[in-house]
C-alpha positions as semicolon CSV with decimal commas, in nm:
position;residue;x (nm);y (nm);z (nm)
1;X;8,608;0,851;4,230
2;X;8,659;1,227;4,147
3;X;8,375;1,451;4,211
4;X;8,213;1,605;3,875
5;X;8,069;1,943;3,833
6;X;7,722;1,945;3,693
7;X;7,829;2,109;3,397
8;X;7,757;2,031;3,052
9;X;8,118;1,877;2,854
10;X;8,132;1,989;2,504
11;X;8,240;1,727;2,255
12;X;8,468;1,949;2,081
13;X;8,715;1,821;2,392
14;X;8,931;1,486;2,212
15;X;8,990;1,365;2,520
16;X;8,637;1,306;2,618
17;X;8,641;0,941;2,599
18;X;8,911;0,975;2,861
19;X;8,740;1,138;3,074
20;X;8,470;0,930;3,127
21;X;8,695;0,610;3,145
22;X;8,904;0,822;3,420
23;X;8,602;0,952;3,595
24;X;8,423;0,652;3,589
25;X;8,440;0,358;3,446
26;X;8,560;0,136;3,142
27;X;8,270;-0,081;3,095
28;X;8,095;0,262;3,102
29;X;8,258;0,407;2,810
30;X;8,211;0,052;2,606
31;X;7,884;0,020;2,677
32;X;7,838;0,373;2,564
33;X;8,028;0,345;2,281
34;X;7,875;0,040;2,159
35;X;7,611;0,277;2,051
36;X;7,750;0,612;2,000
37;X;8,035;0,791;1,821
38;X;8,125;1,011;2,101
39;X;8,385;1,224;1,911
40;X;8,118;1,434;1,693
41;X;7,918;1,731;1,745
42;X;7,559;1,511;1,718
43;X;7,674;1,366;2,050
44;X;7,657;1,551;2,422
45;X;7,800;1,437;2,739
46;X;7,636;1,574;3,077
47;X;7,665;1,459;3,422
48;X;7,373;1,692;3,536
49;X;7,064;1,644;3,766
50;X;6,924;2,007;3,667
51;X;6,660;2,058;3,379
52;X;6,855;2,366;3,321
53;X;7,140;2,220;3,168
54;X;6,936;2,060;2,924
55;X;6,775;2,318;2,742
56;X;7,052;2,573;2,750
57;X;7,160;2,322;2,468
58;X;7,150;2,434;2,125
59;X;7,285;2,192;1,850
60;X;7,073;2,128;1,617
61;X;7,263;1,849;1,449
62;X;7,213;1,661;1,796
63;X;7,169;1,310;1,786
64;X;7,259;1,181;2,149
65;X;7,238;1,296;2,485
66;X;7,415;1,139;2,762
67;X;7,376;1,199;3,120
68;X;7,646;1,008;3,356
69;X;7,489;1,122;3,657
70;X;7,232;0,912;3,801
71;X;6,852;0,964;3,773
72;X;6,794;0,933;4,191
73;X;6,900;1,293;4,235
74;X;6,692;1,448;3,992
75;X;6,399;1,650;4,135
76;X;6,151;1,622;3,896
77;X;6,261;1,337;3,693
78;X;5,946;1,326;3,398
79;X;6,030;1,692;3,350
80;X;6,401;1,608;3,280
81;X;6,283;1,331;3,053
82;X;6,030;1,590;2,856
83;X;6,355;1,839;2,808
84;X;6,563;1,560;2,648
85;X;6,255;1,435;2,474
86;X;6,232;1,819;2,341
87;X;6,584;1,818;2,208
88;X;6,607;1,487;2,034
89;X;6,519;1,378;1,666
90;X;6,302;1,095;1,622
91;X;6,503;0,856;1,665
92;X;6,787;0,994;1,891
93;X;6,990;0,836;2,183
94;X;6,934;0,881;2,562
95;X;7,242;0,761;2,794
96;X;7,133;0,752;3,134
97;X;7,159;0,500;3,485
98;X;6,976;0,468;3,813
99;X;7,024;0,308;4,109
100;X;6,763;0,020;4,178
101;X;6,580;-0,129;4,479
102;X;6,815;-0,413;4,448
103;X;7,147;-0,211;4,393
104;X;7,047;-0,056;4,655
105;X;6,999;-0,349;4,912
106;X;7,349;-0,549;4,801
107;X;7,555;-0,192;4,851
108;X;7,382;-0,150;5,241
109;X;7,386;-0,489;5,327
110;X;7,773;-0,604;5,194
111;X;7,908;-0,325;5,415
112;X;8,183;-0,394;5,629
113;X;7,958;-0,394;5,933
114;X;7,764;-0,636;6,152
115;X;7,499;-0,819;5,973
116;X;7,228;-0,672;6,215
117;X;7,308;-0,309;6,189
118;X;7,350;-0,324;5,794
119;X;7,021;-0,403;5,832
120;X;6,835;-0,171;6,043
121;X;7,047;0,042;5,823
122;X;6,808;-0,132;5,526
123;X;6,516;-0,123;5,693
124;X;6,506;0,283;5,777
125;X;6,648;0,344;5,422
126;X;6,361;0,202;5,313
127;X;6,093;0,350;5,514
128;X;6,231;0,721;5,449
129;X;6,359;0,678;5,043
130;X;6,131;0,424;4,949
131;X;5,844;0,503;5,172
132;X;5,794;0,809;5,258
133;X;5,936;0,979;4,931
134;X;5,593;0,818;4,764
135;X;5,326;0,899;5,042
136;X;5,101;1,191;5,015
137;X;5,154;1,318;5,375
138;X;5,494;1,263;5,433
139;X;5,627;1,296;5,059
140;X;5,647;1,697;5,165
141;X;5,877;1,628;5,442
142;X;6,093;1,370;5,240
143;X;6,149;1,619;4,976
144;X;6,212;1,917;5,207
145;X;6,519;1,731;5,378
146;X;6,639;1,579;5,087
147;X;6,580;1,810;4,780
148;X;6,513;1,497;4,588
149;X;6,829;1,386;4,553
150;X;6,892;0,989;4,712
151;X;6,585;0,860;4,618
152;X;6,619;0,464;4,502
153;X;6,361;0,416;4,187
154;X;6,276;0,045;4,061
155;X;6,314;-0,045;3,767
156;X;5,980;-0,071;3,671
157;X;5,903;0,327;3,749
158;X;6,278;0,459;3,574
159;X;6,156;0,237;3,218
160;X;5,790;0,347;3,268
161;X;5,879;0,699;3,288
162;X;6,095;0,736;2,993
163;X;5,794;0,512;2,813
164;X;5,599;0,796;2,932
165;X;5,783;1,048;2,769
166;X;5,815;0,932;2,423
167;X;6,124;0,705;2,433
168;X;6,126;0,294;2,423
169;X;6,481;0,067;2,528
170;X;6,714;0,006;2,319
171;X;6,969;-0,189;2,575
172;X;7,078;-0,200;2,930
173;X;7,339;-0,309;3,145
174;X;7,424;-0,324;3,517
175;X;7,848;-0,193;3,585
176;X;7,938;-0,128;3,978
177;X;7,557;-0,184;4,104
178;X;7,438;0,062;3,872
179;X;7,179;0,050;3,607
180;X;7,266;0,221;3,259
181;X;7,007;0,206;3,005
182;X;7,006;0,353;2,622
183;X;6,609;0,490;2,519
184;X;6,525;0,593;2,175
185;X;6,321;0,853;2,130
186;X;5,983;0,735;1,930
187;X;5,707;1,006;1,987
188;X;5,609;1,304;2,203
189;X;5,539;1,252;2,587
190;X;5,213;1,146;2,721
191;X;5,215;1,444;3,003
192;X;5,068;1,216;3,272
193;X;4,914;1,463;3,513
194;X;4,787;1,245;3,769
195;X;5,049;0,971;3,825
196;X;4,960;0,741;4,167
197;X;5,200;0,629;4,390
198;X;4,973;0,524;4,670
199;X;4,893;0,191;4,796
200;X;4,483;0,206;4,608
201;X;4,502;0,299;4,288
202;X;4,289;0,347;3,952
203;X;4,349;0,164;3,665
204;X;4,150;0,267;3,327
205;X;3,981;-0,034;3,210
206;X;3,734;-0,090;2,916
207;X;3,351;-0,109;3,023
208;X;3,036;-0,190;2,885
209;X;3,021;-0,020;2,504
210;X;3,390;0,077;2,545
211;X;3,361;0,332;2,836
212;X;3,686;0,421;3,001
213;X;3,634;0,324;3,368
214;X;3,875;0,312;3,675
215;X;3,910;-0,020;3,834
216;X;4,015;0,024;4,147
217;X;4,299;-0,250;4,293
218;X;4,588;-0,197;4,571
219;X;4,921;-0,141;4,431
220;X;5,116;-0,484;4,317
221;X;5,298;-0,296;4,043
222;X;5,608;-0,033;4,059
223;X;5,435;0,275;3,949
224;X;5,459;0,401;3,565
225;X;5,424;0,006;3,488
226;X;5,101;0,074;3,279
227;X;5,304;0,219;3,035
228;X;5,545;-0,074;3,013
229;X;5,268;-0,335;2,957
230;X;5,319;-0,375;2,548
231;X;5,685;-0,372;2,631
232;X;5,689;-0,652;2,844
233;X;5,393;-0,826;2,651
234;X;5,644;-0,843;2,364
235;X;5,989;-0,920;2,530
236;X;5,849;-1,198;2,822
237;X;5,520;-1,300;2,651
238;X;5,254;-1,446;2,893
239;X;5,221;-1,738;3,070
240;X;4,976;-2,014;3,148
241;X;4,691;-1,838;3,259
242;X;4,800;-1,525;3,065
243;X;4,985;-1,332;3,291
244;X;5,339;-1,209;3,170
245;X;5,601;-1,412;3,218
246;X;5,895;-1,297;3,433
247;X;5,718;-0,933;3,504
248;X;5,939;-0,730;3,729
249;X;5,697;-0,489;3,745
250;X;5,511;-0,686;4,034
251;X;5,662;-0,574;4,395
252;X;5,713;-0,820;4,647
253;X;5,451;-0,727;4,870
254;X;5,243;-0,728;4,575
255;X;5,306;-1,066;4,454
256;X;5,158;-1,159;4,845
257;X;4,861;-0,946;4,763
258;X;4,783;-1,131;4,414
259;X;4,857;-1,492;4,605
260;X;4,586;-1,409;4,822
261;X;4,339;-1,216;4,631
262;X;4,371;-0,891;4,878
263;X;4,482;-0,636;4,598
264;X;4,112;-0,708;4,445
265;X;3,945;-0,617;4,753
266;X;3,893;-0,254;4,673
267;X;3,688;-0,367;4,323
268;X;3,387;-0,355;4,539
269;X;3,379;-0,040;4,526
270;X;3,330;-0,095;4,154
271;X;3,071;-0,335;4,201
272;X;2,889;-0,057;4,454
273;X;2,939;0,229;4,171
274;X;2,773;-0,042;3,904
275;X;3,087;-0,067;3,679
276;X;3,103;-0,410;3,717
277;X;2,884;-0,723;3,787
278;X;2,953;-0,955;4,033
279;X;3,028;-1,204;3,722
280;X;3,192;-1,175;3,447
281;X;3,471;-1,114;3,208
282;X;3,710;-0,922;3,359
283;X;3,787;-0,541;3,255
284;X;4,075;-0,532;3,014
285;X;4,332;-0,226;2,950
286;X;4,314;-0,151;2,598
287;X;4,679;-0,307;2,531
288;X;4,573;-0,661;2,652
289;X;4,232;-0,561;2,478
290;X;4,383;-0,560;2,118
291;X;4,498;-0,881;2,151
292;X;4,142;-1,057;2,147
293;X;3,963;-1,133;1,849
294;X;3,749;-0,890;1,669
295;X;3,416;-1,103;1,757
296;X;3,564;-1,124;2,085
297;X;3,587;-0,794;2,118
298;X;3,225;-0,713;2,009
299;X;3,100;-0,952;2,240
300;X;3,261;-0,810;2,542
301;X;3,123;-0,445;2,481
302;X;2,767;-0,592;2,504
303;X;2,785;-0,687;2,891
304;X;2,927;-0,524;3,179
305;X;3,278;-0,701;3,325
306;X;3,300;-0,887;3,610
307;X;3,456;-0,939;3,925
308;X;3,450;-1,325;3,912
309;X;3,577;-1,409;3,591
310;X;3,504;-1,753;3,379
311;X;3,871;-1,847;3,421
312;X;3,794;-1,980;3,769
313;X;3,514;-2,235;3,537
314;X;3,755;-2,353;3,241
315;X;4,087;-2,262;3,408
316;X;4,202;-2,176;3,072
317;X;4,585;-2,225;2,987
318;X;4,632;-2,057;2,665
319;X;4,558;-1,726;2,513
320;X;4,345;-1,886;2,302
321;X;4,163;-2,096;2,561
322;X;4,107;-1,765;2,785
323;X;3,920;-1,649;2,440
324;X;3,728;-1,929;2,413
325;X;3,636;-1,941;2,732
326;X;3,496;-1,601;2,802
327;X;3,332;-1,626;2,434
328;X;3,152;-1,976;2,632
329;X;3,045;-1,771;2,909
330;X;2,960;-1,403;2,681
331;X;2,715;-1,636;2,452
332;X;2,543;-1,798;2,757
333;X;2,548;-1,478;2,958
334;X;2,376;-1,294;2,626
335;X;2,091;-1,582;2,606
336;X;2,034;-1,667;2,991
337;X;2,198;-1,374;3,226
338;X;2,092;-1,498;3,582
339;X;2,063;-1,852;3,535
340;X;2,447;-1,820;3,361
341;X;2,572;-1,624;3,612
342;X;2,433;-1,824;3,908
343;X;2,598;-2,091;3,759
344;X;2,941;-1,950;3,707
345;X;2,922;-1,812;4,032
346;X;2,898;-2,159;4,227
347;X;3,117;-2,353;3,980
348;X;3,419;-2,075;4,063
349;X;3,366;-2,060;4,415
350;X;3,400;-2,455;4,443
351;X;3,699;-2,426;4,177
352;X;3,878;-2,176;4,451
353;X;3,795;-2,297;4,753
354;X;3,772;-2,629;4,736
355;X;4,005;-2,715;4,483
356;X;4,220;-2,440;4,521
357;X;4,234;-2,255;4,184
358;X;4,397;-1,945;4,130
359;X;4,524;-1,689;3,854
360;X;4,897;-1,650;3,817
């Protein structure tokens, strides 16, 4: 392949769509064209990692922005995302690709080497891109060697970052181990000041009265997968037990963590800071919120949440049985608190360890 420059291509060059189909790839330019006329002025081509680059542009007919070079080597990707955000109609086109965790691990491991060195190749490229790009005390050093550039994002984090910043998917498709995705622009950015990549995290949860309050948990998601959770709520739906189906979100070491209950562990530190009860229904984002009925909804602002929850009594299926349920256990709670909650408490311990229940 033939090195680009970072440098913006004007459209006013014909031979544009040639130059992407000699630079990099067919299926790239019919995948781009499938949504974009690439031979007008409302369209710009860049193969740029700088924010610079971006807002030097000044076309105020703009409709599309396309960026051929991949996300990894950007330095401060949300800030790239805010400057296309900034120069984009309602409504207008982002063209952009990353290189995944699993990209990643089929182009190391199907080198032409023995199987055992491609992967202590694997291993250390994850412990310094994956690893220590995202820890506190070593994400310094990472970014002092590297300038940012290398660094393999999942796919949860690249979609929950453009969600961030005002844009939702319009398609995707993988060419050559590479990830290219096209994001419409729908709204300003949220400006996320405080985004957590480390292994305890804070997730704002609805309390008692409808008081913001942070559960804590240990990581099992990707980060920027909060913002993703109406987007895959619509596309996947949820399953028995009303998790999402399919949710690549979820890490592999995290999907260990929910088997096993450890990622709830740091929740006692809720139930030490009086957030939560030891009982009861458990505290709900305000996405997942929305989707309960209105006296539902009522009911739940009356009583603190809960670290056991009433699914480990019914073992509801169903959205609608989880409703039913916790409006069973809200109505008894509301009438009878400690006799309720003694109850619920024995019945789920019995339901888990003895006859092995658990939450999807």
């Amino acid at each position: 392949m033939i090195k680009h420059s970072e440098n913006t291509i004007s459209n006013q060059n014909n031979n544009i769509e040639l130059l992407i189909k000699f630079q990099f790839n067919e299926n790239i330019l019919n995948f781009i064209k499938k949504h974009c006329n690439l031979n007008t002025n409302k369209t710009i081509v860049t193969s740029t990692t700088t924010i610079f680059n971006i807002e030097k542009i000044n076309n105020l007919e703009l409709f599309n922005i396309i960026n051929i070079k991949k996300i990894n080597d950007i330095r401060f990707i949300n800030k790239f995302f805010e400057s296309v955000n900034r120069k984009l109609p309602v409504s207008g086109l982002f063209f952009g690709c990353v290189e995944t965790y699993p990209d990643r691990k089929k182009a190391i491991l199907n080198k032409k080497n023995l199987k055992l060195i491609n992967w202590i190749i694997y291993f250390f490229d994850i412990l310094f891109k994956r690893v220590f790009s995202k820890l506190v005390f070593t994400k310094r050093i990472y970014f002092y060697f590297t300038k940012g550039k290398g660094r393999v994002l999942s796919k949860a984090e690249t979609y929950g970052r453009l969600y961030s910043c005002g844009f939702e998917i319009v398609d995707e498709k993988s060419i050559n181990k590479v990830l290219y995705f096209v994001f419409k622009k729908v709204k300003d950015p949220a400006y996320d000041k405080t985004p957590t990549y480390g292994a305890l995290i804070g997730l704002k949860r609805l309390g008692k009265g409808g008081t913001i309050i942070n559960v804590y948990k240990l990581r099992t998601m990707h980060p920027y997968s909060e913002y993703l959770q109406e987007y895959m709520y619509n596309k996947n739906k949820l399953n028995d037990g009303g998790k999402i189906k399919n949710d690549f979100r979820i890490s592999p070491e995290g999907r260990i963590f929910r088997k096993f209950w450890i990622d709830e562990i740091p929740m006692i530190l809720n139930l030490l800071k009086m957030d939560i009860k030891l009982v009861g229904v458990r505290p709900l984002s305000q996405h997942f919120f929305s989707l309960y009925d209105k006296d539902l909804q009522e009911l739940r602002f009356k009583v603190k949440p809960g670290f056991i929850p009433p699914f480990y009594v019914d073992l509801p299926k169903t959205m609608d049985e989880i409703m039913e349920s916790e409006r069973k256990y809200l109505n008894s709670y509301l009438k009878n608190p400690i006799k309720t909650d003694i109850k619920y408490l024995f019945i789920s311990l019995k339901n888990v360890f003895i006859k092995g229940a658990r939450s999807n």
